[in-house]
N, C-alpha and C positions, 0 to 999 in steps of 0.2 A: 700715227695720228695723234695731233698734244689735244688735250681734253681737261678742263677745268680742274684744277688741283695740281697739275705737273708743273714741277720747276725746272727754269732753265739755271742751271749753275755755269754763273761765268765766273765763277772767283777767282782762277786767275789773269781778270780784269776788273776786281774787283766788285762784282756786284752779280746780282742771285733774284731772277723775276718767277713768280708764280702767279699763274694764270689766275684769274678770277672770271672771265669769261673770255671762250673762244669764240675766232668768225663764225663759226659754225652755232655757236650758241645766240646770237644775234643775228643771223641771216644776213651775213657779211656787213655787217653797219659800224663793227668794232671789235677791236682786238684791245681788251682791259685788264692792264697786271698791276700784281704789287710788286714794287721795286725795293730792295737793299742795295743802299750803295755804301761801299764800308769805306773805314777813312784811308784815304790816300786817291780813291779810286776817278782813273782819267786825268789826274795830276801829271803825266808823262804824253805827252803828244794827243789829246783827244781825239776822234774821228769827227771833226766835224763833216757836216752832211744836211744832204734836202729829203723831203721826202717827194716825191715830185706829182705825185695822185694821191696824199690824205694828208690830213692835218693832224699835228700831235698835242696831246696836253698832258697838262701834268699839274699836280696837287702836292704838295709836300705836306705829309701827314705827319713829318716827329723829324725833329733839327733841323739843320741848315745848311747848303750847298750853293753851287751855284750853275749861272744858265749863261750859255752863248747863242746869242740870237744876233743877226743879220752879221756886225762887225764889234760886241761890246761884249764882255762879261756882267751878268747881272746878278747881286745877290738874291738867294731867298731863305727864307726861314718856315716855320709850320703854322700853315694855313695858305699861304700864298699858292697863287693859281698862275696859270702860263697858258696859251693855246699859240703854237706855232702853225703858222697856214704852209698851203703847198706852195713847194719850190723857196722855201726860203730857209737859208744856210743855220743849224743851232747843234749845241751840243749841252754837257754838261760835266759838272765833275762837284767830288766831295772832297774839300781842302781841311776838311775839321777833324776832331778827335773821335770822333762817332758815329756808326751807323746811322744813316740819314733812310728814312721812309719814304715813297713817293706812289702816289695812284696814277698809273697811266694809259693813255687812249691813242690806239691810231683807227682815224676814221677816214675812209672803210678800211676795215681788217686786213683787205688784201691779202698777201703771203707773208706777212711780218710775223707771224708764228711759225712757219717753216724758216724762215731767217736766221731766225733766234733760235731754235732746234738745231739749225746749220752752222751758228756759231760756235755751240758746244761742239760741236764732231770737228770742227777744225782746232777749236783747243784741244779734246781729246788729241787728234792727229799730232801736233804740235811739242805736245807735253809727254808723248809715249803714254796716252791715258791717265793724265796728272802725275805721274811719277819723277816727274823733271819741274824746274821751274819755267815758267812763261818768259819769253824774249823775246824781243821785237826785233829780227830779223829778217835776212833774207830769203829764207824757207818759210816763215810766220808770213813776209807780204806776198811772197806767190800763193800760199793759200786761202790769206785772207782776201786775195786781190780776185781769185777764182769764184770765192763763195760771193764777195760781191757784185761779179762779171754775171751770176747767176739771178739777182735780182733789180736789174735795175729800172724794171718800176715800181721798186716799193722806196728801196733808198741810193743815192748816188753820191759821190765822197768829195766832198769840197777841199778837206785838207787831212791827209794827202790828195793833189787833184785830183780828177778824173781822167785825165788822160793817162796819167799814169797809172792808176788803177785798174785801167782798160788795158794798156799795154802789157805790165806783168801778168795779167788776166790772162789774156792771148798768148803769153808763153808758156803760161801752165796748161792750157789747153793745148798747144802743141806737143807739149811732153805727155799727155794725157793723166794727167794727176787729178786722182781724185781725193777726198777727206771722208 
């Protein structure tokens, strides 16, 4: 069970969330982290994505990155605010020299903390438990394509599509692969 205080370490995808409040801790109204997105991170193919039941926002507390919302990359800098509504396409990434800060919300919580928990166990998986570097492969997308065949209604993958997501999904589940 993740519980206020635990970090999810995705570093190798560049970025490192700690809970500051669980769904559990707001009676599913919100799932609330602080983000590290370190430099380079989502510069190589981002996930863009919907959420398709909550809306997300986001704060940029310390430097500047940027945001993909519907078909545009937009800057932002510290202070600027974003709220993405449901169902519509966004990502994000840090092209700068610096750890970039970010306060963020998905409303309701949903399972987006099991997501995120699920994410690290499939980089574990992926990495031999960090001991390897991260690659975006063909064993990386059957896993990653299973863990998000696992949640989709919290997030669904625009690019890479969803069909195809769906698909290597269902092959991983016929090989019965778990992370």
């Amino acid at each position: 069970m993740v519980v206020k205080g635990d970090v999810f370490d995705m570093t190798p995808l560049g970025m490192r969330f700690t809970v500051l409040e669980t769904g559990a801790d707001t009676d599913g109204k919100s799932l609330n982290l602080h983000w590290e997105l370190y430099p380079g991170c989502n510069m190589k193919a981002p996930l863009v994505h919907t959420h398709p039941n909550a809306i997300e926002t986001y704060e940029v507390l310390e430097g500047e990155m940027e945001f993909y919302v519907k078909d545009k990359w937009i800057p932002a800098k510290e202070g600027d605010k974003l709220s993405v509504p449901k169902n519509v396409a966004h990502s994000f990434r840090n092209p700068g020299n610096t750890v970039v800060k970010v306060y963020n919300t998905h409303q309701p919580a949903l399972r987006m903390e099991e997501y995120f928990n699920d994410v690290c166990k499939v980089l574990d998986k992926v990495t031999d438990n960090r001991t390897r570097e991260f690659k975006m492969n063909f064993n990386t997308m059957v896993y990653l394509s299973l863990l998000m065949n696992s949640y989709r209604e919290e997030i669904i993958a625009k690019s890479p599509p969803d069909f195809i997501i769906r698909l290597i999904g269902m092959y991983a589940g016929l090989r019965r692969l778990q992370y």
